[in-house]
N, C-alpha and C positions, 0 to 999 in steps of 0.2 A: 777488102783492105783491113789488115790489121789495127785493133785499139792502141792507141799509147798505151804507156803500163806502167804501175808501178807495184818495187816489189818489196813486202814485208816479211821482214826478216823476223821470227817468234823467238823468243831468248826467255823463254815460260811463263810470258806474262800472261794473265788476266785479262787485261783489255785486247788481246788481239784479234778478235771478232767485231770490236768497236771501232779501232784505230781502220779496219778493211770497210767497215759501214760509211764512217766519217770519207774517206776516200769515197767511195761510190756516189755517197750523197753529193759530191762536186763534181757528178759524171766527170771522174775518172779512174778506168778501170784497174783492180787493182786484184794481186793473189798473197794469201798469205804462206808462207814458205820456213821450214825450220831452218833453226841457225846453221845447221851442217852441211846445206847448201855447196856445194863446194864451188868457188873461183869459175871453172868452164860451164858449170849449169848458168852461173847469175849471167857473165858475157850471152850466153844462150838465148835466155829468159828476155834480154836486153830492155832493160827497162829505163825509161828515163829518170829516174829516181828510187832512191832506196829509202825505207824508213826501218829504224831498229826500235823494237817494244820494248817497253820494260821488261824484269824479270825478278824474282826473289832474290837471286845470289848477289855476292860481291866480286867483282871483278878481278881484285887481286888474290882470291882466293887459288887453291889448288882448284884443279878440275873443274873452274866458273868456265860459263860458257862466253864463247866468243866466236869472228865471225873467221869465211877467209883468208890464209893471208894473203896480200895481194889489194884487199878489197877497197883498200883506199888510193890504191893507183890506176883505179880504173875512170875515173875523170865522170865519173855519178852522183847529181846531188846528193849528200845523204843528214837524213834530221834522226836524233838519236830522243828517245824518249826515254826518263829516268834512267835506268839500267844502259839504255843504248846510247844515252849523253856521258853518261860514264865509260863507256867503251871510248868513244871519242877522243875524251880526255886519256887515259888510260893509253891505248896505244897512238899518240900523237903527241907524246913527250909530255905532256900532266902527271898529275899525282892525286887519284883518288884513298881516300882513307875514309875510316870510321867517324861518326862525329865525336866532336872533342867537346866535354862538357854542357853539352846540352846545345850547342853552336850548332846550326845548321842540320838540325834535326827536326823534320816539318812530317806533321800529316794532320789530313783534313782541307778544310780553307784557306786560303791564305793569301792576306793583301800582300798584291806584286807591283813592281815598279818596272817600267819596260823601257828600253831606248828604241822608240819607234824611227830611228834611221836605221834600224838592220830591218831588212826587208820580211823578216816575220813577223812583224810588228810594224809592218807600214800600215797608216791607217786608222788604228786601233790606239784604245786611249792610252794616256802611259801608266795608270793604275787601275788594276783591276784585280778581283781575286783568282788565284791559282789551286787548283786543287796538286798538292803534294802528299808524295805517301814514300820516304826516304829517310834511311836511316846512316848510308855513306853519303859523300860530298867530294867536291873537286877542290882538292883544297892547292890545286898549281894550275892555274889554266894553263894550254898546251900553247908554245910561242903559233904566233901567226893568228892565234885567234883573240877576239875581244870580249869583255863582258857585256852583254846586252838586255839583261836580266837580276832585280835582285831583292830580299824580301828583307825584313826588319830582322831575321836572324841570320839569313844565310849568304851573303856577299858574290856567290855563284849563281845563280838560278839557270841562266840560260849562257850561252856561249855561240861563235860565229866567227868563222872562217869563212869571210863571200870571195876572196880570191878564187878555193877551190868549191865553196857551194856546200860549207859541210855547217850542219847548224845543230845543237843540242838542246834541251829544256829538262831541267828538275825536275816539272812538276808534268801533267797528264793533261793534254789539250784535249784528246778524243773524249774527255768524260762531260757531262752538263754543268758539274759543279766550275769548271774553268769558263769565267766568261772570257767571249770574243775565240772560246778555245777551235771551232770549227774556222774563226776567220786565219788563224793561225796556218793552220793545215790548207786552205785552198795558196794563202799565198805564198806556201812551199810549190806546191802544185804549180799556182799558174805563174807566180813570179819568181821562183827559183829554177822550178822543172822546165817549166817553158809548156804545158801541158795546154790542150787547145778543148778540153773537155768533149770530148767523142763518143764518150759512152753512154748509150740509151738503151731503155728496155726496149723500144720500138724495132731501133736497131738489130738488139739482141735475137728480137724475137722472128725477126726476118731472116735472120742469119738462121738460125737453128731449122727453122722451117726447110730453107733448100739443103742443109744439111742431113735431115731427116728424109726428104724426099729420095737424095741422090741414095742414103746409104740404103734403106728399106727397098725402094725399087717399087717391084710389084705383089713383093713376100708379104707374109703377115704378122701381126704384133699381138703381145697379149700384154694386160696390165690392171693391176689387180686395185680397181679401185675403191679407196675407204670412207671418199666421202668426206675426208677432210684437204682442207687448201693446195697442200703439196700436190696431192694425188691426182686432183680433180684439174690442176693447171696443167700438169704435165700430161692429161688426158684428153684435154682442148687440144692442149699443143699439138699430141698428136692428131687428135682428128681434124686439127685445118691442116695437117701436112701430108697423110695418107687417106682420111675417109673413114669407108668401108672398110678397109684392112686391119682396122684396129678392131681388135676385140677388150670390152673392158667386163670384169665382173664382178659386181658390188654382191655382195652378202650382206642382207637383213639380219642379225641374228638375233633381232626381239629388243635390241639394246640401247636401241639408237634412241635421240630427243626426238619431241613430237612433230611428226609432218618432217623429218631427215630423210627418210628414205623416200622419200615421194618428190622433195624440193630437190635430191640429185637427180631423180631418172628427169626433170624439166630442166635442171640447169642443163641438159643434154639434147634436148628436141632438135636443136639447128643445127646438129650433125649429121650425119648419114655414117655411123658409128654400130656397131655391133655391141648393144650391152645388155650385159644378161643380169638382171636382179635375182639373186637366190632366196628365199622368202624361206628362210631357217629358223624364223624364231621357237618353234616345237620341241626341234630337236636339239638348241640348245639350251633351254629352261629345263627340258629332262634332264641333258647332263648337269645341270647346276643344281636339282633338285636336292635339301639337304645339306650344300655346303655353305658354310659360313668363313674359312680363312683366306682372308684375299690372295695370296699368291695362288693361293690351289684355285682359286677362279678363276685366275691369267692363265695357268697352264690346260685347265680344261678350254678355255677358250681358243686359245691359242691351236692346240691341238684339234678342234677341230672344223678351225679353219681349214686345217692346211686338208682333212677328210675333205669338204666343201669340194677345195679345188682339188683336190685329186677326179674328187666328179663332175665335174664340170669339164676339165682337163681332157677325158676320155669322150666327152663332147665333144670339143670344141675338137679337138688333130690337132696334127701338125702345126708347131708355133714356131716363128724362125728368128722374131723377137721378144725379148721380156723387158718392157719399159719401166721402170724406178724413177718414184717420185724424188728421190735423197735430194738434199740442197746443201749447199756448202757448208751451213756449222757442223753437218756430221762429215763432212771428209775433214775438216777441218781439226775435227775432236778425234776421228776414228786414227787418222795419222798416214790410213790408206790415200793413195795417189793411183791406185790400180784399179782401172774403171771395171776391170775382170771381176772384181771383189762382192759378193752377192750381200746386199743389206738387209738386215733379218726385220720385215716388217713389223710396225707396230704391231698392224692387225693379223699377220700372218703367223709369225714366231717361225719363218721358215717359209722354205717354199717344197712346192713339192716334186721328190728325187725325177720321177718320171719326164717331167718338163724339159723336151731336148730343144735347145736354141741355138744358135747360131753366136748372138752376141745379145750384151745388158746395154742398153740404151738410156742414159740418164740425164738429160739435158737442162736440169737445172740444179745437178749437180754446182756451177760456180755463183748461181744467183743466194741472199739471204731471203729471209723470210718477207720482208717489205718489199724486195724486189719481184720474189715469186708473187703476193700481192699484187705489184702493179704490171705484170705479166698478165696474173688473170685479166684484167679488166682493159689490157688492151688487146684478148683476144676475144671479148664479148663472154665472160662471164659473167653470171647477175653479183651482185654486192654480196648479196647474203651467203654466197660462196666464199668469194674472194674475203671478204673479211669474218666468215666463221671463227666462231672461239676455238681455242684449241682442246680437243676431246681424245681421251683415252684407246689405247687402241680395244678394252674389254669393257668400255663403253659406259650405260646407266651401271654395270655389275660392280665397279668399285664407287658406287656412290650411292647404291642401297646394301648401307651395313647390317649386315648380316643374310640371312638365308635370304635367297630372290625367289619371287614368286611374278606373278603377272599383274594380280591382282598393285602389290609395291611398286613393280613397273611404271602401271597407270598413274599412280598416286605421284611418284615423283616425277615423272612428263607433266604432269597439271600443274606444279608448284613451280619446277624447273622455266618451266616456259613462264609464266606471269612474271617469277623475277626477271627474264629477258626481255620481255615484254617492257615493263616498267621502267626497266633502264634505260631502254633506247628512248622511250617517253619524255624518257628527262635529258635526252639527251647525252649522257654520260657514259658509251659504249667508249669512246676513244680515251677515255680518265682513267680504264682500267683494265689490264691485260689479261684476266681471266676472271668468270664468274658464272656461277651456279648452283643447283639445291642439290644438298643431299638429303635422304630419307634416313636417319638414326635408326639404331634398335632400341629406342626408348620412347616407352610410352607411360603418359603424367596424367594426371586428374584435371578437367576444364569444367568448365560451367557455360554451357551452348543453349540461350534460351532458358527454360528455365528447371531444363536437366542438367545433369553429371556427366559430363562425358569421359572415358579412358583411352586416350586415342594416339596418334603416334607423334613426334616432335620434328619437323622440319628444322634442318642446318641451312644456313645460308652462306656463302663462301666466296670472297673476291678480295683481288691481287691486283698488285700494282707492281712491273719488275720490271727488268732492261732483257735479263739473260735470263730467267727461271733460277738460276744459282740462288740466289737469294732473291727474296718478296716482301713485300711488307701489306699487310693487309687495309683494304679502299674505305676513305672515308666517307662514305657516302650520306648522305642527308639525310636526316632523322627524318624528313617527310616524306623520302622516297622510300626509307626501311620500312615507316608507318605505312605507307598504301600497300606495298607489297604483303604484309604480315598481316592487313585487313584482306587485301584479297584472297590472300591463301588459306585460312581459318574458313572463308565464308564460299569460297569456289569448290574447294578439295574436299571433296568427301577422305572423315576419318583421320582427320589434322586437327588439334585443338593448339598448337602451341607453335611460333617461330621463332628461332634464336638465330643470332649473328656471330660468326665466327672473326674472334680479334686477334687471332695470335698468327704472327709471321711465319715466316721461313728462312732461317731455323726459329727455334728448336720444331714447330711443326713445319707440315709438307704441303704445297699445294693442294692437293685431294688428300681424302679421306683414310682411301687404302691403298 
């Protein structure tokens, strides 16, 4: 049986990876779709509701994007966000314009006033704060519809035609800063859409399984695992739905955190799965020997990778599948809709020419990342899978700066690991979306006992973010940075100093290099 659906229409906003979360989180299944959509695909798509995103442009501009025509005679609830509340208005006989004297010009916070008789606001208090981020305005509501919304500047916020089920807002429900903004969005869902909430991972996952079974057969599959989340789910997945048939191949290449490669080949025992560990670290610290510019490290890695599997490749024969871990924010972002379409792995940078398949198998191409998440763990993966931190595809190499050696290797696995360690100690893995030690090229003067030491400096580095786009760096407790920077001095051989990295993203990056 088919999901209900609902479909999102993209008109270049920013949040349209959020506004598809905020859906899912009400199990109910939802795709996000560009504005060019035409008329016979959305009839097609048939979705019980449509929601339009924001976007940067103005609506009465030349060449601003807009939807359909048609699309409002097709009898679909639809809720317009910023940008898409102004389409509303815009074509339904309104009049959107620029603000006028500072009128109706809102971004940030912003206390809102609600008329909880329109049904997106049933429920919900009648003031709350809004997050708004607009610089035009509805300055004619469209006849037939009422105002239902309105802030201490802007006398429009939200707007509502329940005759035909069409509903606008100013400001950004799908963001945290809108409170009650998720209750918003279900009761489009369940009290305008009519939506019965159908969609589960459980679901999902049963589905995908007989679909995997029927299309695979008796053939076999290859799939190149890295050992991070993605990879590792869509490698369960397949081996509860084929077995034996899958062939998976992790590459050690020296690079990995401490006890990685050993905690994948166990997250794997209760398969009956073909996985080949290749235990490369040799020959990739030779190619590395010497280099210190991080891309030239991506690329030597990368490249040979794809040597790795070319040998292994001549192993294994004939493969009649290649499974990809991809999940939807990269179809999302790539713009491809073409499962044909080969995604260049992190850790691969390619794959290699030789590999003759039949077809790319990517079944978690439509899930996000919290969904792939609770995927793994209702396929029986352990935690420390399912919720690994998200790692580089060239591993410890861009997080020991400058030239890598084995000896650095070690040094930053000991450091790396006690900060992970200490974290989840305190309990504060879920406070913060990435975190880990780098190994610097600088080395400071200590005092250890009652020598001199000259030894190297430990980074420490953690993130708190929605999207990676932007981060802001984790507050974490002076007593948890203290035990950590005690342990690390006094465990790590050839560490005398640890520092805490305070600066965001932008103007820095996530990692190092």
């Amino acid at each position: 049986m088919q999901n209900q659906k609902i479909l999102i229409l993209n008109f270049g906003g920013q949040y349209d990876q959020l506004i598809a979360r905020r859906v899912r989180e009400c199990n109910v299944y939802c795709e996000v779709k560009p504005y060019t959509m035409t008329l016979s695909e959305i009839q097609a798509f048939d979705p019980i509701g449509i929601i339009f995103t924001g976007g940067p442009d103005s609506v009465y501009k030349e060449n601003s994007y807009h939807p359909a025509e048609g699309i409002f005679e097709l009898g679909i609830p639809i809720l317009g966000i910023c940008y898409g509340c102004q389409l509303l208005a815009y074509h339904l006989g309104g009049m959107v314009t620029a603000a006028e004297n500072e009128n109706a010009r809102e971004y940030g916070k912003t206390l809102t006033f609600y008329d909880n008789s329109c049904l997106l606001f049933d429920g919900l208090d009648e003031e709350s704060i809004s997050w708004m981020s607009h610089g035009d305005y509805m300055k004619k509501v469209p006849d037939g519809f009422r105002l239902v919304a309105h802030s201490g500047k802007c006398p429009n916020v939200a707007i509502c035609d329940e005759n035909r089920k069409f509903y606008g807002v100013q400001f950004h429900p799908e963001v945290n800063h809108t409170e009650n903004g998720i209750s918003m969005i279900r009761n489009f869902l369940y009290k305008v859409c009519g939506a019965m909430g159908d969609w589960t991972i459980e679901g999902y996952m049963q589905r995908c399984i007989r679909e995997i079974r029927n299309k695979v057969g008796e053939e076999k599959v290859l799939l190149a695992l890295s050992g991070g989340v993605d990879s590792s789910v869509c490698a369960a997945l397949f081996a509860e739905a084929v077995g034996s048939q899958l062939t998976c191949v992790f590459v050690d290449h020296g690079l990995l955190r401490k006890d990685e490669g050993d905690e994948v080949e166990k997250a794997f025992e209760k398969w009956n799965i073909n996985l080949i560990r290749v235990n490369a670290e040799n020959r990739f610290l030779k190619k590395l020997e010497g280099v210190t510019e991080p891309e030239q490290k991506r690329k030597i890695i990368g490249e040979e990778f794809i040597r790795v599997f070319e040998e292994e490749g001549k192993k294994i024969g004939k493969t009649d599948y290649l499974a990809q871990g991809t999940i939807y924010p990269d179809v999302i972002e790539s713009g491809k809709e073409n499962a044909e379409t080969i995604k260049s792995h992190h850790n691969v940078g390619g794959l290699p020419d030789f590999v003759d398949f039949k077809e790319i198998i990517e079944p978690l191409r439509l899930l996000f990342k919290d969904e792939v998440r609770e995927l793994g763990r209702q396929l029986g993966l352990p935690e420390y899978m399912v919720m690994r931190q998200p790692f580089p595809g060239p591993g410890l190499a861009i997080r020991v700066i400058g030239e890598i050696t084995k000896d650095k290797l070690e040094i930053l696995r000991e450091a790396d690991f006690i900060f992970r360690e200490e974290i989840a100690k305190a309990g504060l893995e879920t406070q913060m979306n990435q975190y880990f030690a780098v190994l610097t090229n600088m080395k400071s003067v200590g005092v250890m006992g009652d020598g001199r030491t000259y030894d190297w400096a430990v980074a420490l580095r953690s993130v708190t973010t929605e999207d990676f786009m932007t981060a802001d760096w984790s507050r974490i407790p002076y007593e948890v940075l203290d035990k950590v920077s005690s342990r690390i001095v006094n465990e790590v051989p050839h560490v005398n100093r640890v520092l805490y990295d305070i600066t965001s993203k932008p103007p820095a990056t996530v990692e190092f290099e």
